[in-house]
C-alpha positions as CSV (number, residue, x, y, z in Angstrom):
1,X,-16.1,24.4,-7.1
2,X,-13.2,22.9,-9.3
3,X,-11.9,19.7,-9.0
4,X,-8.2,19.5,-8.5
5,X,-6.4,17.4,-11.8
6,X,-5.5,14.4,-9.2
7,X,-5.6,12.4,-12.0
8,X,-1.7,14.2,-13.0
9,X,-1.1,15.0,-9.4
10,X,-1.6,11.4,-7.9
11,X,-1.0,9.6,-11.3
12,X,0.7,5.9,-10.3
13,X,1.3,7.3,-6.9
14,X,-0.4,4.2,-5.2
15,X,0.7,2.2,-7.9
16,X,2.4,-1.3,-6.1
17,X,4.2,-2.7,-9.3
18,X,2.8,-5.8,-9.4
19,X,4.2,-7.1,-6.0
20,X,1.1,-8.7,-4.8
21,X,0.3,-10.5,-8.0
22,X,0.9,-14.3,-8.2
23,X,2.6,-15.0,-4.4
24,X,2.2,-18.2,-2.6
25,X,2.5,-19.3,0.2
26,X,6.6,-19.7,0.6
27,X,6.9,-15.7,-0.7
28,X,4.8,-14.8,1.6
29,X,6.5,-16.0,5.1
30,X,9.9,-15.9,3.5
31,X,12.0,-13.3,6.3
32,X,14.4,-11.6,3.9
33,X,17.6,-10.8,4.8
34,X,17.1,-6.9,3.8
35,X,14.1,-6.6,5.8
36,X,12.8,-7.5,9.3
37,X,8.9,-8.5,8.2
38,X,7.8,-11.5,5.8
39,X,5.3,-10.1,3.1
40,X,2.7,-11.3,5.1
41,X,3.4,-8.8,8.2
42,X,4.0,-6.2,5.5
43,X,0.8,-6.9,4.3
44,X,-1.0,-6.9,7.3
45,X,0.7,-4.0,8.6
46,X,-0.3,-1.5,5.4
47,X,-3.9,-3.1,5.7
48,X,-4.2,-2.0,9.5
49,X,-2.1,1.7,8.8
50,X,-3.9,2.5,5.7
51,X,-7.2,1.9,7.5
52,X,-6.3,4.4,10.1
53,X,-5.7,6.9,7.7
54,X,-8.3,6.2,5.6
55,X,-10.7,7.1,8.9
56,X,-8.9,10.3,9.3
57,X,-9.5,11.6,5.6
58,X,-13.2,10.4,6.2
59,X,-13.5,12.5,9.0
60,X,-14.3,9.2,11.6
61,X,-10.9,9.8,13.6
62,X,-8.5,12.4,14.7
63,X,-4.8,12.2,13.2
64,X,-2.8,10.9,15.7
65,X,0.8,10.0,15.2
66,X,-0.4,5.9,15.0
67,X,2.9,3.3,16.3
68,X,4.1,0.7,14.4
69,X,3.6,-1.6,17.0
70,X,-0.4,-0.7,16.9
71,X,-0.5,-2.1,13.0
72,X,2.0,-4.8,13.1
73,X,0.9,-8.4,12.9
74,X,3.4,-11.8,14.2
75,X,3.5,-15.1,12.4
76,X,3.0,-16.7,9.0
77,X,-0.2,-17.4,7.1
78,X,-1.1,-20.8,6.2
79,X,-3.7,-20.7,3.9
80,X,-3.7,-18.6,0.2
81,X,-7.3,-17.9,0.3
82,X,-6.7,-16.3,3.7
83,X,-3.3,-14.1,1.9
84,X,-6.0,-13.4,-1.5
85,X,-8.4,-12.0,1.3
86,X,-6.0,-9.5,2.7
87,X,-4.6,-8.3,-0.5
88,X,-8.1,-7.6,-2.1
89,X,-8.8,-5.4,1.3
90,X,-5.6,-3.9,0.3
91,X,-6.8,-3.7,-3.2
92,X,-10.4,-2.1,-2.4
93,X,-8.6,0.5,0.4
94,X,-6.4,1.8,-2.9
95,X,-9.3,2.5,-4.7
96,X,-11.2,4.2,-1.5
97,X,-8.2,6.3,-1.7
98,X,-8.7,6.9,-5.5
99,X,-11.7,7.9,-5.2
100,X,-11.1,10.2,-2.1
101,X,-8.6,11.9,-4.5
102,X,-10.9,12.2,-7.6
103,X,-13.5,14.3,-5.6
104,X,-10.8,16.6,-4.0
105,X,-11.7,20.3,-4.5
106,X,-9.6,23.3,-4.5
107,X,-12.0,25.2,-3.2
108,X,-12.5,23.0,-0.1
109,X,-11.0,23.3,3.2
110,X,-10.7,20.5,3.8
111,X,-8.5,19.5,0.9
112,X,-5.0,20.5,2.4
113,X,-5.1,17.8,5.4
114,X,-6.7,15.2,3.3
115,X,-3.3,15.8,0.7
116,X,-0.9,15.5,3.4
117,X,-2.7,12.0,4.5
118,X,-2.6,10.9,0.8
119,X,1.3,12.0,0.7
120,X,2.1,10.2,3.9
121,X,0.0,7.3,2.4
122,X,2.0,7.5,-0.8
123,X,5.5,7.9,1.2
124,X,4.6,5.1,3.7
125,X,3.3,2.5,0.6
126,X,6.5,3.2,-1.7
127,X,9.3,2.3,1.8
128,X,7.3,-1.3,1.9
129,X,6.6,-1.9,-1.7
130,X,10.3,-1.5,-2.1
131,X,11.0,-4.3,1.5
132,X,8.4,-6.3,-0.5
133,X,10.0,-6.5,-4.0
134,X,13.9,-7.0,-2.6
135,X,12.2,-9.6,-0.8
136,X,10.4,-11.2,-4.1
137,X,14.0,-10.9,-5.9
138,X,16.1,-12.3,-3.8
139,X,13.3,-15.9,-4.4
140,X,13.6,-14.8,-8.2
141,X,10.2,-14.1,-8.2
142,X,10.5,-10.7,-9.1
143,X,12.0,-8.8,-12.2
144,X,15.2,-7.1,-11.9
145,X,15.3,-3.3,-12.8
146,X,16.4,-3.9,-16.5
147,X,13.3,-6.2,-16.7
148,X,10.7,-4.1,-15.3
149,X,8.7,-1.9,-18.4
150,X,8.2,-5.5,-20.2
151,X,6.9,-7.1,-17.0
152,X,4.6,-3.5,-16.1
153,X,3.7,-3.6,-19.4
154,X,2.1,-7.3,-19.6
């Protein structure tokens, strides 16, 4: 069996630019103008989402179109350590999903459903990353375009 070159095919494509690094808690349950969630709620919700599809590439549930509602959190956090928590889940489902990717096979029949999850995981992380960064700029706590490779780069 060969392995498939996902480190080219999937190369940054979980990548969150930094967004989660350094928040408190006034980013955090800030309700942008541009977007209907606080980073928190975002949060949650890719947490619950990503979990779901994380059990359907393992094999432990069946793909199901999942609602919005079903993954959605309400409120504000009030304590970092409990914000730290959820983004190192975050964090640790990436790298599940990293590692799901490194072991893909052509060979394997699996491997076309498992790509589509990975692309809808992909598609689904890059429409909040971008809610989460207009939300960081708009408190100036987030570089603007022209800014971006020496703030990546650091």
């Amino acid at each position: 069996m060969s392995n498939l070159d996902s480190e080219y095919i999937f190369f940054d494509s979980l990548d969150t630019f930094k967004v989660f690094d350094n928040l408190d808690l006034n980013e955090v349950n800030y309700k942008s103008t541009e977007t209907s969630e606080t980073i928190w709620q975002v949060l949650n919700h890719l947490i619950n989402w990503q979990q779901y599809q994380i059990e359907v590439i393992d094999g432990k549930a069946s793909p199901k179109d999942i609602a919005g509602k079903e993954t959605r959190i309400t409120g504000d956090v009030t304590e970092l350590s409990l914000v730290n928590s959820a983004i190192a889940t975050f964090k640790s489902q990436s790298d599940h999903i990293k590692t799901v990717i490194s072991g893909l096979s052509a060979e394997a029949p699996e491997t076309e459903s498992k790509l589509r999850s990975i692309k809808e995981i992909r598609d689904h992380l890059s429409i909040h990353i971008k809610e989460i960064i207009t939300t960081r700029r708009q408190l100036n706590g987030y570089p603007m375009p022209g800014e971006m490779t020496e703030f990546l780069s650091r």
